[in-house]
GUDRENGU-395043 format. One line per 8 residues: number of its first residue (from 1); for each residue x, y, z of C-alpha. Coordinates in steps of 0.25 Angstrom, whole numbers, plus 5000, padded with zeros to 4 digits. Example, Ala and Ser with C-alpha at 12.3 -4.5 7.8 and 13.67 -1.06 7.14 Angstrom:
<nodes>
1> 5049:4982:5031 | 5055:4996:5029 $
</nodes>
This chain:
<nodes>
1> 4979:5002:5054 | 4975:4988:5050 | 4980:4976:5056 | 4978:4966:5048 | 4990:4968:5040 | 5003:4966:5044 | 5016:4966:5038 | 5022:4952:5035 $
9> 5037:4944:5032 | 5039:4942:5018 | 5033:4929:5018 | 5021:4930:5028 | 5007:4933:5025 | 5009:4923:5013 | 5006:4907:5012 | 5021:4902:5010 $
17> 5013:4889:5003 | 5006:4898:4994 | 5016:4907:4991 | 5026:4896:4986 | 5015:4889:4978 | 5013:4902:4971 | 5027:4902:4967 | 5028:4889:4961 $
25> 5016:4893:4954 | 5022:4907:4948 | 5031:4896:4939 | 5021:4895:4931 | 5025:4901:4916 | 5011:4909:4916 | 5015:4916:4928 | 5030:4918:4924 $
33> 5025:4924:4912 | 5019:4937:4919 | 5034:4940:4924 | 5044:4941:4911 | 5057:4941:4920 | 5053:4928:4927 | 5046:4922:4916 | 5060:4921:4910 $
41> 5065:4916:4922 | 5056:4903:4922 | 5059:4902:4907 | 5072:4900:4909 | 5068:4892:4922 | 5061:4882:4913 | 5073:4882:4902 | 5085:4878:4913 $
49> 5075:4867:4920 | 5076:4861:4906 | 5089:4861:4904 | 5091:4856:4917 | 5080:4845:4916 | 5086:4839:4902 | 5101:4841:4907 | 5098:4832:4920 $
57> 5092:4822:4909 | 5103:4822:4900 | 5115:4828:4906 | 5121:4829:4891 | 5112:4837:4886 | 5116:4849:4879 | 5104:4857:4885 | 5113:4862:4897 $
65> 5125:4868:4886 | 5135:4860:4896 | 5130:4867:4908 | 5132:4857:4920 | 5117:4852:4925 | 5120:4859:4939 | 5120:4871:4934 | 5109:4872:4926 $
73> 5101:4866:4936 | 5105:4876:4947 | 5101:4889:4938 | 5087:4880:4933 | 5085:4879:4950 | 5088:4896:4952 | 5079:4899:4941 | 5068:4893:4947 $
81> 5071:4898:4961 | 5072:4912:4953 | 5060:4909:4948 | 5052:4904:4961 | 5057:4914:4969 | 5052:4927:4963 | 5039:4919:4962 | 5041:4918:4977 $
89> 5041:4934:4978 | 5029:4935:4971 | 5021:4923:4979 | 5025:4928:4992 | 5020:4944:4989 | 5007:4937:4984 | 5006:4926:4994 | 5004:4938:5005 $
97> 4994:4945:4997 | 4986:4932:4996 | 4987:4931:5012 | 4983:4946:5013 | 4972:4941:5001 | 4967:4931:5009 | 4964:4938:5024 | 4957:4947:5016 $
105> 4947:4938:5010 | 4944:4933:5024 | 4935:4946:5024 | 4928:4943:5012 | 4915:4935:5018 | 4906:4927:5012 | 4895:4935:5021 | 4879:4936:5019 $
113> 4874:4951:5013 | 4860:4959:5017 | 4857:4963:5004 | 4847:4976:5005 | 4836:4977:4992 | 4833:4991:4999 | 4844:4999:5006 | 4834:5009:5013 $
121> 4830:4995:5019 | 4842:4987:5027 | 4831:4976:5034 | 4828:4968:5023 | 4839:4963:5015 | 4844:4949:5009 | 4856:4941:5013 | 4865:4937:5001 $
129> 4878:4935:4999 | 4889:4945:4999 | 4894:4940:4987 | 4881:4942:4981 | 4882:4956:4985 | 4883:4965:4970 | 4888:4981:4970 | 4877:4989:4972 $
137> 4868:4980:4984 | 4865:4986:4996 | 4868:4977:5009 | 4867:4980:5024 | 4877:4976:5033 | 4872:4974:5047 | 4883:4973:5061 | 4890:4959:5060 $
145> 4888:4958:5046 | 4899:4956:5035 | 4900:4967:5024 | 4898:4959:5013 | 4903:4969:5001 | 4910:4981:4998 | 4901:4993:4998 | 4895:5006:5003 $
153> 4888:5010:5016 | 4875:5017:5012 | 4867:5015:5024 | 4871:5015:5039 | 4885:5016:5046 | 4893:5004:5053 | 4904:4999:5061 | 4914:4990:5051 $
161> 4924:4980:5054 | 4935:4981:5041 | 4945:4972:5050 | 4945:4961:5038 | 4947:4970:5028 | 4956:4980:5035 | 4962:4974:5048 | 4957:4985:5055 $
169> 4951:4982:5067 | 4942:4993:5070 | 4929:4995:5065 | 4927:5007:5053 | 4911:5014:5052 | 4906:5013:5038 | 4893:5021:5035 | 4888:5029:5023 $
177> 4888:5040:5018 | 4902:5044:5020 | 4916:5038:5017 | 4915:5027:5027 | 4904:5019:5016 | 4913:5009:5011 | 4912:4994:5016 | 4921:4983:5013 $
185> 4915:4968:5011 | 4920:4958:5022 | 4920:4968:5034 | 4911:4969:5043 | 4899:4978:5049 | 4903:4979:5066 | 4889:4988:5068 | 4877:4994:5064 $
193> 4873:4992:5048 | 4875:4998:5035 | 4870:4997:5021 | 4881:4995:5010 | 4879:4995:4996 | 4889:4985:4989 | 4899:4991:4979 | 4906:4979:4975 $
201> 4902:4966:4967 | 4907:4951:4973 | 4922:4952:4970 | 4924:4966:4968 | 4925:4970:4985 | 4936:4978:4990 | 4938:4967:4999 | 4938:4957:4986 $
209> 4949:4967:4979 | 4958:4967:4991 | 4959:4953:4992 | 4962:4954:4975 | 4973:4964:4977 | 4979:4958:4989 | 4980:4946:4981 | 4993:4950:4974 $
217> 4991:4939:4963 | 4982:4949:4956 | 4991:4962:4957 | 4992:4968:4944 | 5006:4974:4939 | 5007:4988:4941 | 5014:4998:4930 | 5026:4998:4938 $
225> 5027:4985:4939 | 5024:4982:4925 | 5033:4993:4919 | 5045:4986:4928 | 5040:4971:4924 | 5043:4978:4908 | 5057:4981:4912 | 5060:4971:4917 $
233> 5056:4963:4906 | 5063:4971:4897 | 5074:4966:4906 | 5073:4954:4903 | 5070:4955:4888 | 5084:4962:4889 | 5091:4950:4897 | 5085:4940:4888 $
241> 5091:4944:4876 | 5104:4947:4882 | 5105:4932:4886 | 5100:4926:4874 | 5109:4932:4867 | 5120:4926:4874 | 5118:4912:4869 | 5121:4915:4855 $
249> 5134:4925:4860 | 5138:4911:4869 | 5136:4904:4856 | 5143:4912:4845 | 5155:4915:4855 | 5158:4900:4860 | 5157:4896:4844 | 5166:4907:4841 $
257> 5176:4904:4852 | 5175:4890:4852 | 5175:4890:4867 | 5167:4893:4879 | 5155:4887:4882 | 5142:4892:4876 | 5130:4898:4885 | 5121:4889:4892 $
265> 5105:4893:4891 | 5105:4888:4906 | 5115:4900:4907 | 5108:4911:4900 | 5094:4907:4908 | 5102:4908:4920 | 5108:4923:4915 | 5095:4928:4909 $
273> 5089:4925:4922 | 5099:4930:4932 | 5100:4944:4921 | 5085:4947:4919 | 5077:4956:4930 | 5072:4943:4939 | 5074:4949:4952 | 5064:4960:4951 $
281> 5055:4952:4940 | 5055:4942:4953 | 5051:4950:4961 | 5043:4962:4954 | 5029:4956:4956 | 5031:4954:4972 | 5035:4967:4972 | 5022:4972:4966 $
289> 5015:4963:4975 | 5021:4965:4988 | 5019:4980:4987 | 5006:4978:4985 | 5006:4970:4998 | 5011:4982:5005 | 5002:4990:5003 | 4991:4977:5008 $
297> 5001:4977:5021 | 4997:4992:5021 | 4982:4987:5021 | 4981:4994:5007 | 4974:4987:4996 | 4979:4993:4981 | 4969:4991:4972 | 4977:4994:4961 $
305> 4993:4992:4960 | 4997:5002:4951 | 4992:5010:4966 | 5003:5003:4972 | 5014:5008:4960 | 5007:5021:4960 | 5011:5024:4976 | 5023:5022:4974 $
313> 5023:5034:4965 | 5015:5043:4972 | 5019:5059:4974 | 5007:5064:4977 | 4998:5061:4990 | 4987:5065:4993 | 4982:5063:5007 | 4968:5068:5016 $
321> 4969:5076:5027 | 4960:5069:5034 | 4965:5056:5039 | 4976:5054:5031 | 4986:5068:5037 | 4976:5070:5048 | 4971:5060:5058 | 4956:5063:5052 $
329> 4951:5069:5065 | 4952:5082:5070 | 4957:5082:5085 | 4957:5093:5095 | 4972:5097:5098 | 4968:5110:5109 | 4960:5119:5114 | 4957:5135:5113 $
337> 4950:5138:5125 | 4941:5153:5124 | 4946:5164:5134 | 4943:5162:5146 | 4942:5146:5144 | 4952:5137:5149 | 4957:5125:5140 | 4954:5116:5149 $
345> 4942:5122:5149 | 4938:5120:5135 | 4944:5105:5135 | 4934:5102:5145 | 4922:5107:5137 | 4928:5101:5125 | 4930:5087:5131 | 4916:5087:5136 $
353> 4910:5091:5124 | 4916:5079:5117 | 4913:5070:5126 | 4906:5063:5116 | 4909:5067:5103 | 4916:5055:5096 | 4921:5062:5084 | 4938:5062:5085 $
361> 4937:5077:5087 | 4929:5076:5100 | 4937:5064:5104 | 4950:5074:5103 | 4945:5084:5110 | 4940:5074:5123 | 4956:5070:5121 | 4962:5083:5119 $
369> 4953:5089:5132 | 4958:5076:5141 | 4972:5075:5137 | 4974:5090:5140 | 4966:5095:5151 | 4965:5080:5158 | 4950:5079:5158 | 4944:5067:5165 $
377> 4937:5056:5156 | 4920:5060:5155 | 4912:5049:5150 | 4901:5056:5141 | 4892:5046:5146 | 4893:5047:5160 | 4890:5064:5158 | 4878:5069:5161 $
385> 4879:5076:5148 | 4871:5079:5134 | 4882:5077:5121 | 4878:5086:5109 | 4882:5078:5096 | 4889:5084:5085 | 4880:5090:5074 | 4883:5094:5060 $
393> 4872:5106:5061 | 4877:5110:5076 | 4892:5108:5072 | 4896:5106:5086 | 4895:5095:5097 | 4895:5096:5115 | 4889:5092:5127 | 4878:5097:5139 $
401> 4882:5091:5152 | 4876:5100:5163 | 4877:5115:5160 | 4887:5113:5150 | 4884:5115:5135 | 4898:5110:5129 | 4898:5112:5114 | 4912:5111:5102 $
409> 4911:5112:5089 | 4914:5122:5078 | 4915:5136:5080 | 4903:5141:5073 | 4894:5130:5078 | 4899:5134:5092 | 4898:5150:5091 | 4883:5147:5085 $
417> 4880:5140:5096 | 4887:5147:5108 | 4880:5161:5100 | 4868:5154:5105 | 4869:5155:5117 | 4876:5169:5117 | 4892:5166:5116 | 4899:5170:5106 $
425> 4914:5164:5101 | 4927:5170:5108 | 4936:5178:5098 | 4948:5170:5107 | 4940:5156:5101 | 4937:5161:5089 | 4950:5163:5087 | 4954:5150:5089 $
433> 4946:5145:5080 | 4951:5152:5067 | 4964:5148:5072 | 4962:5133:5074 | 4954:5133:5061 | 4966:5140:5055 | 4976:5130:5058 | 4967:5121:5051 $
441> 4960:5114:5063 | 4946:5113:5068 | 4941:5123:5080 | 4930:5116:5088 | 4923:5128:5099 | 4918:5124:5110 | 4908:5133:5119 | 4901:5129:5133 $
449> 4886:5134:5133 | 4889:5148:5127 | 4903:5150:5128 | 4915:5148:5120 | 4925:5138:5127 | 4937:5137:5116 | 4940:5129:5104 | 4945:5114:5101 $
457> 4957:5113:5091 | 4952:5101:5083 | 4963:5099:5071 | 4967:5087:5060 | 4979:5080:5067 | 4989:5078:5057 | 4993:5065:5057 | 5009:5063:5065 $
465> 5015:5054:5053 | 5009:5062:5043 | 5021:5072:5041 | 5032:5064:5040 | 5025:5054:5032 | 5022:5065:5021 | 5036:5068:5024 | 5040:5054:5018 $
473> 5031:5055:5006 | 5039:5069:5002 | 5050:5062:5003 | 5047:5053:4993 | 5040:5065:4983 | 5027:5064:4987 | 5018:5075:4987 | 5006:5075:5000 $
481> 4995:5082:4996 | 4984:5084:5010 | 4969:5084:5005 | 4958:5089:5013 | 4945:5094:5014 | 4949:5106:5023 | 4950:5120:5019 | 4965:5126:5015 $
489> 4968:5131:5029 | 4967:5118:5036 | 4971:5111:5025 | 4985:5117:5026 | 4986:5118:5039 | 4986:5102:5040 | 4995:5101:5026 | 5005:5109:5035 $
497> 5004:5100:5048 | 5005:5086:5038 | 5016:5092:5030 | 5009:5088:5016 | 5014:5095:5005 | 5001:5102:5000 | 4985:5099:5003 | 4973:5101:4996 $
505> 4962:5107:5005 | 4945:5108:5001 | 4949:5095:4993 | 4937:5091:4986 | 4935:5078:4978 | 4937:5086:4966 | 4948:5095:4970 | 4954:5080:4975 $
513> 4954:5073:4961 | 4958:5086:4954 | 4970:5087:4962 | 4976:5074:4961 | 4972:5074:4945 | 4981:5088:4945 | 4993:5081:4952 | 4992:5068:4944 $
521> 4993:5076:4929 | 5005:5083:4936 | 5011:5068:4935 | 5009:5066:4951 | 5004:5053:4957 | 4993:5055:4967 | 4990:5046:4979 | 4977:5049:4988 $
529> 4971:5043:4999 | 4955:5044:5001 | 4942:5037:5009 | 4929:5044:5004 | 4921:5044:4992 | 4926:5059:4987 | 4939:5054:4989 | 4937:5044:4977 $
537> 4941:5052:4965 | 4956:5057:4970 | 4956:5042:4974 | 4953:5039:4959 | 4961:5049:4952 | 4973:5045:4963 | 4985:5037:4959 | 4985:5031:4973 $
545> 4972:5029:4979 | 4970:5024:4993 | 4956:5023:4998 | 4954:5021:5011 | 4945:5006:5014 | 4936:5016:5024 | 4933:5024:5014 | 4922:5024:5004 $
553> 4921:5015:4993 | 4924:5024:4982 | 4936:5027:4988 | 4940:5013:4987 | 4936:5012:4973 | 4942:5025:4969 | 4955:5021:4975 | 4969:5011:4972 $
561> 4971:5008:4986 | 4962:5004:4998 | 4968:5006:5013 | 4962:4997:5020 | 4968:5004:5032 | 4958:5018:5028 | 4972:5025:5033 | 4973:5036:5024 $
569> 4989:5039:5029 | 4992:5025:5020 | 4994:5032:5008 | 5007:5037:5012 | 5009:5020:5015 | 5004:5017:5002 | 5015:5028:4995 | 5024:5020:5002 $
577> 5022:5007:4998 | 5021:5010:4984 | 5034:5017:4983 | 5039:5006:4992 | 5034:4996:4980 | 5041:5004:4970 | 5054:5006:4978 | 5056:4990:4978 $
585> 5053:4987:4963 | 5062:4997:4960 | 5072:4992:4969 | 5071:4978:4966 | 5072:4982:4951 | 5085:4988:4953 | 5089:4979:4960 | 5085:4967:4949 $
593> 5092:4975:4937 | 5105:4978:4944 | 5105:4964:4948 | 5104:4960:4935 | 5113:4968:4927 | 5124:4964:4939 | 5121:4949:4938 | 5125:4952:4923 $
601> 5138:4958:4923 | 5140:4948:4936 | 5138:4934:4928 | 5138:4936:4913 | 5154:4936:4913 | 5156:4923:4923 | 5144:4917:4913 | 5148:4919:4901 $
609> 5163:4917:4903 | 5162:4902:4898 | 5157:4909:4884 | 5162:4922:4884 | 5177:4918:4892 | 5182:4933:4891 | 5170:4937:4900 | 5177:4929:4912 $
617> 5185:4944:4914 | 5173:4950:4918 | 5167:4939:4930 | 5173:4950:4940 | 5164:4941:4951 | 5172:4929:4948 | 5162:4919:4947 | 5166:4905:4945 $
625> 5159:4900:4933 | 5149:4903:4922 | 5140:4893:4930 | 5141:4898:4942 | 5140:4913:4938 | 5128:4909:4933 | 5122:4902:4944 | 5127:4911:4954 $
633> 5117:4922:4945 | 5105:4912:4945 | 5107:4911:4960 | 5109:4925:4963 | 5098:4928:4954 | 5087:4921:4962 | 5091:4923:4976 | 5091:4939:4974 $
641> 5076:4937:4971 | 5074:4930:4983 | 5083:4941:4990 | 5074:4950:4985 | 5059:4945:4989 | 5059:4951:5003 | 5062:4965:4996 | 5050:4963:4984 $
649> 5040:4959:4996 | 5045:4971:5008 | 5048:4981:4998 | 5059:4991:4997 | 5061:4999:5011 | 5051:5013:5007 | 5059:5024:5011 | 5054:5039:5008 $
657> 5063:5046:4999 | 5062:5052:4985 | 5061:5042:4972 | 5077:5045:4968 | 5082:5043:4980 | 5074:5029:4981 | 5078:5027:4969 | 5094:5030:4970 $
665> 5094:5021:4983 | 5087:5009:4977 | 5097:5010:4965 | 5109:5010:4974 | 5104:4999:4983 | 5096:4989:4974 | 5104:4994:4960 | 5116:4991:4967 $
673> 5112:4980:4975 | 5107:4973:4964 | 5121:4976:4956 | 5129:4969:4971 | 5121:4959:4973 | 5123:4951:4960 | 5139:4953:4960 | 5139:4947:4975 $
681> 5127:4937:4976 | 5131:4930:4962 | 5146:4929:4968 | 5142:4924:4981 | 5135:4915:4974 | 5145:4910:4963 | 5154:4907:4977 | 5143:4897:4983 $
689> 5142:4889:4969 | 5156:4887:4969 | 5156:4884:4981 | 5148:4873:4981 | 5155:4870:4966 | 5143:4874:4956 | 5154:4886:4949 $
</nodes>
């Protein structure tokens, strides 16, 4: 896992100076414009300042409609705060990607490139600058050197250090030929050489688009976030009228009555801000924002943010055997020694035959052999010993030291080379081997000169957490799907161990695409994770792509997300976070629209008494004045969005359960939260005013 990123406090990881500069600048009308609710809000901002400003001028004008100067400078002063403070939400969740941004672009280096005119030929090339570098050119990149573009091994295989672009500090191999080809500009080679074709233009680097989607200032809306920026409109459309109409109501009933005073446009300002959505229009773009941040905590880079809206709506996951529910690598588990063979027997032979085999099989069996049988330590080196490699023609791998022929591999290769010598296969091992390759493992023979010593259980190691975590995600109505290469018998042999809830075996790159095009035209949404190049058209036809950033460039290109981490098992993180994303818009939506429908029935009868006297019946909260009914709402109305900040940036708490049931709780506890919380904050308020003598 990388280290690079950690989780913060709500207001580290951004420049405090920077973020309030931002917020003074968000002021702007331009920039208010983009927001409907807000932009109303500064409207009305500007309007009150110039009451104010002309009644401190001339304290008889009529401007104020006899409202005393006090108070139409108090609601003017939490109009702006209102203002400021949800342009505060929005400056801080950007200020951090702008930090995030800016570590990153201390990996992009302004280096020298060998630029190769024949790539048959790495000796002669032509230094130029990496920013000269166009898609297409052919560069060598030595040990020491900086790669200095995105692109694709072709030639050779070296040691990599990612750390600046990933955190992680140990080395990755990248070679051609396979799905280990891709290069990231800025990182840089540790050993040996390769030949890279460059596949991006100056500006168009993965490294390059990173530091553009970190930098939250350029985050589009995504359609959820656009349909909830129409309601909320339409809100306020709503709202508008109802307060503009009140005017001429104040006006006919006063002239009708011949008493009561008439509505003040300090006071309608002040309702229409206090009624209309502000809380979540305050606070909707941090929102946006700071899950995307999440997912960066998460070292994940969306490259598109209708990905971020479309994981929080995921039922379908579709997730590789290899890697992502197993640990990627066969490990020996036990041993089935032949008749007349003890197991200690067979450990020993197996050990020494893997003395130097560096794959992660022949590393479990030297661990399996030790820890069971308490075989001492052997140095390959210091054995006076011949090591046979592994060959794809021989099919088998072992050892000569003395008069010892020690050989392991698979069952055929073993009886063909065993026959030659004149043995032949025990029907007891034989045996064994149907039956581990039954049970969906891997049986590995192995024979000493010409006889049969037993058979090593090499199987896929399911992953501990795997279980319950798909566990979690059925709970939340998500459907796992396991794909694999591997023929039905193993296939469902694992699916059983993991606990998915179906798999796809002998999956092809074909049978991959028209499988998730089957579940998609059924209405599903379709999450996948892959790294290699005929991985690339599922990615594409995915709803939720994650390409691992080890994986081939295609991959990258053919995906919405990038882990930086290559951890396949983050999909099920990335689930997470986009329901988490939608949990708290939806939270905080409820919350804003039952708070404003509370403070309605809360204020409008203490607010309108001096116009409407009969409505004085209905102030059940006993508020002292018109004034202070008012105020107390203005107040009331700006502190909750500050209350609120902390919850926009952290999120809503994920928990696994299904959709109504998320959706019952947050209706009890943000609906009638935000129906309390008005009632009590706007009374406690109204006491303090009086307190101090402003009812």
């Amino acid at each position: 896992m990388a280290t690079h990123v950690q989780k913060t406090g709500l207001f580290e990881g951004a420049d405090m100076g920077s973020v309030l500069k931002n917020t003074v600048l968000r002021l702007s009308p331009v920039y208010q414009l983009r927001n409907p609710v807000m932009f109303l809000v500064f409207v009305g901002s500007v309007v009150t300042t110039v009451i104010f400003a002309v009644m401190l001028i001339d304290a008889k004008a009529m401007i104020g409609g006899g409202q005393p100067v006090w108070f139409v400078g108090l609601v003017t002063f939490w109009l702006w705060f209102t203002l400021l403070f949800a342009n505060f939400a929005e400056a801080i969740a950007e200020g951090k990607g702008k930090a995030q941004a800016d570590s990153l672009k201390k990996a992009r280096r302004d280096v020298s490139a060998k630029k190769l005119s024949k790539a048959s030929d790495r000796s002669k090339f032509q230094s130029v600058p990496a920013n000269s570098l166009r898609k297409g050119d052919i560069i060598v990149v030595e040990a020491g050197d900086f790669v200095p573009a995105d692109g694709q091994v072709i030639e050779g295989i070296a040691s990599v250090d990612e750390s600046a672009v990933t955190g992680e500090s140990a080395p990755v191999i990248r070679e051609s030929g396979g799905d280990r080809d891709a290069v990231t500009g800025g990182t840089r080679v540790l050993s040996d050489w390769i030949v890279v074709r460059v596949t991006s233009d100056p500006g168009e680097s993965f490294l390059d688009r990173m530091i553009g989607l970190v930098e939250s200032a350029k985050r589009q809306k995504t359609p959820n976030e656009i349909a909830l920026s129409i309601l909320l409109a339409a809100l306020t459309i709503i709202f508008l009228l109802v307060c503009a109409t009140l005017l001429p109501y104040s006006l006919f009933s006063v002239g009708r009555a011949g008493s009561g005073s008439v509505i003040t446009l300090t006071v309608l300002i002040a309702l229409l801000v206090c009624l209309i959505p502000t809380t979540i229009g305050g606070l909707l773009s941090a929102i946006g924002i700071s899950g995307m941040q999440r997912l960066i905590r998460a070292n994940v880079i969306a490259t598109s943010g209708r990905a971020v809206e479309a994981a929080g709506d995921v039922n379908v996951l579709l997730l590789d055997k290899t890697g992502t529910i197993t640990f990627g690598n066969r490990q020996a588990t036990e041993f089935f020694p032949a008749p007349g063979v003890t197991k200690a027997q067979l450990a020993e032979a197996a050990e020494l035959s893997s003395l130097a085999d560096e794959t992660p099989e022949g590393r479990s069996i030297v661990v399996l052999a030790r820890k069971s049988f308490d075989l001492p330590e052997r140095d390959p080196k210091g054995l006076d010993a011949t090591f046979i490699p592994f060959s794809a023609e021989q099919r088998a791998s072992g050892i000569v030291v003395g008069d010892r022929h020690i050989m392991k591999g698979a069952g055929d290769a073993i009886e063909r080379l065993i026959g030659q010598k004149g043995g032949k296969v025990p029907a007891e091992v034989q045996a064994s081997v149907d039956d581990i390759a039954r049970k969906g493992g891997t049986p590995l023979m192995v024979a000493e000169n010409s006889q049969v010593l037993g058979v090593v259980y090499l199987k896929d190691i399911v992953k501990p957490d795997i279980k319950a975590r798909l566990a979690e995600l059925r709970k939340m109505g998500i459907k796992s799907i396991m794909i694999t290469g591997d023929n039905p018998l193993t296939a469902a042999a694992i699916a059983s161990e993991a606990g998915v809830d179906d798999f796809l075996a002998q999956a092809t790159p074909e049978t991959k695409l028209k499988y998730i095009r089957k579940m998609q035209e059924g209405g599903e949404l379709v999450a996948m994770v892959g790294d290699g190049t005929n991985d690339a058209p599922a990615l594409a036809q995915s709803d939720v792509a994650v390409a691992m950033n080890s994986g081939t460039q295609a991959a990258k290109e053919a995906g919405n997300m990038v882990d930086l981490d290559s951890d396949p098992t983050k999909l099920i993180e990335i689930v997470e976070i986009g329901k988490q994303l939608l949990m708290t818009r939806g939270a905080l939506t409820t919350f804003s629209i039952a708070n404003d429908l509370a403070k309605y029935f809360a204020i409008i009868p203490a607010a309108f008494a001096s116009t409407y006297p009969v409505l004085g019946a209905l102030n059940v909260m006993g508020l002292k004045s018109p004034q202070s009914a008012i105020l107390a709402a203005v107040i009331f109305n700006a502190l909750i969005i500050i209350a609120l900040i902390p919850l926009a940036l952290k999120g809503v708490k994920y928990r696994a359960e299904p959709a109504a049931k998320m959706l019952s709780r947050n209706m009890f506890v943000y609906g009638l939260g935000g129906i309390v919380a008005p009632f009590i904050g706007i009374k406690l308020i109204d006491m303090g005013l009086a307190a101090v003598g402003l009812a």
